[in-house]
N, C-alpha and C positions, 0 to 999 in steps of 0.2 A: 594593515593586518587583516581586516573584514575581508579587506575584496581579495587578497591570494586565498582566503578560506574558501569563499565564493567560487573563485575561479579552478581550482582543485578540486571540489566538487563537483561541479560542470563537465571538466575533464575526465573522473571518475565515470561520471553518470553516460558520455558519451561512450566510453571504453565498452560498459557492461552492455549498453543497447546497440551495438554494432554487433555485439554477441546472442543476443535474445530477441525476440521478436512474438508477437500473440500474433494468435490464430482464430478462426472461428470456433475450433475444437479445443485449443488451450490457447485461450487470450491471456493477457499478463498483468497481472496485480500489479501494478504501478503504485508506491509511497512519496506522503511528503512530510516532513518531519520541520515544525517551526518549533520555536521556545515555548510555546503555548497550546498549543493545536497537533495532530497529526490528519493527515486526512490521506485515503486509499481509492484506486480506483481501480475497475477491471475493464482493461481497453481488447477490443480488433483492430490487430493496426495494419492488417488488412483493408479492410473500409473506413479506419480513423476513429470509429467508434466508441464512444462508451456505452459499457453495458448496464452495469450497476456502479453508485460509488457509497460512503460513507466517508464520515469526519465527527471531528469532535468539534466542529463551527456549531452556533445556533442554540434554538432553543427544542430541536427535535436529541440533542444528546443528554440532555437535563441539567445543563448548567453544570455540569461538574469540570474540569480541567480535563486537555488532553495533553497535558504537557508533563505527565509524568506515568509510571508503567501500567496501571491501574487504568488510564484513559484509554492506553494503547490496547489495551487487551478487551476492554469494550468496544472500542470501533472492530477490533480484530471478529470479532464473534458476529458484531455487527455486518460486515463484509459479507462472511462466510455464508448467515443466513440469509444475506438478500443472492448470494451470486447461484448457490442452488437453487433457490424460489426459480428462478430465470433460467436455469438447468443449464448450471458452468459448474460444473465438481471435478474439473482438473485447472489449474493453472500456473505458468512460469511467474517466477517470483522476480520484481525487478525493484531493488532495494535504494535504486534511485542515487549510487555513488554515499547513501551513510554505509555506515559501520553495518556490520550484522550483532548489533548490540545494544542491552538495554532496551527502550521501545520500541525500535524495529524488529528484534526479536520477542517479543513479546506478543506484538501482532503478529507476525507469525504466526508463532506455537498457538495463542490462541484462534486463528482461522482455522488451525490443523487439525486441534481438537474438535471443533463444530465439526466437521467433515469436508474441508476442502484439501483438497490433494495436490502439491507442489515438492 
């Protein structure tokens, strides 16, 4: 049961990035969503690059849980602020073969509202 989940996702995630691709000018918020954790990154996949990333791993997220909407929307805010520090204020949103639901929507909306544009 685990591994057609696994592998359904995979195939998802393949589908969407055959379709999307970052750039210097709009690289792509890349998500990854575990039972416990979510973590975000903004790649060039032009150069292979990561620009900036965030998670809720560690002790730089203050020990709270990323594994439910409330975490998701801290790293979400979190992203946002570091990817214009770095002057990225546009980027393709690549949701990584989840849902557009729940957490992943959540980081979203909340990068959106910081001011990142996708």
């Amino acid at each position: 049961m685990m591994v057609k989940r696994i592998e359904g996702r995979e195939r998802r995630k393949l589908r969407i990035r055959k379709k999307i691709s970052g750039t210097s000018q709009r690289p792509r918020l890349s998500v990854f969503r575990s039972a416990k954790h979510i973590s975000v990154q903004v790649v060039d996949d032009t150069t292979g690059a990561t620009i900036v990333q965030a998670s809720s791993y560690g002790k730089s997220f203050g020990g709270k849980t990323g594994g439910n909407i409330d975490g998701a929307k801290i790293v979400g805010e979190e992203i946002a602020k570091r990817a214009i520090e770095n002057g990225v204020s546009s980027v393709v949103f690549d949701r990584g073969g989840y849902k557009y639901h729940g957490r992943v929507k959540a980081l979203a909306d909340a990068a959106r509202q910081k001011g990142l544009k996708f």
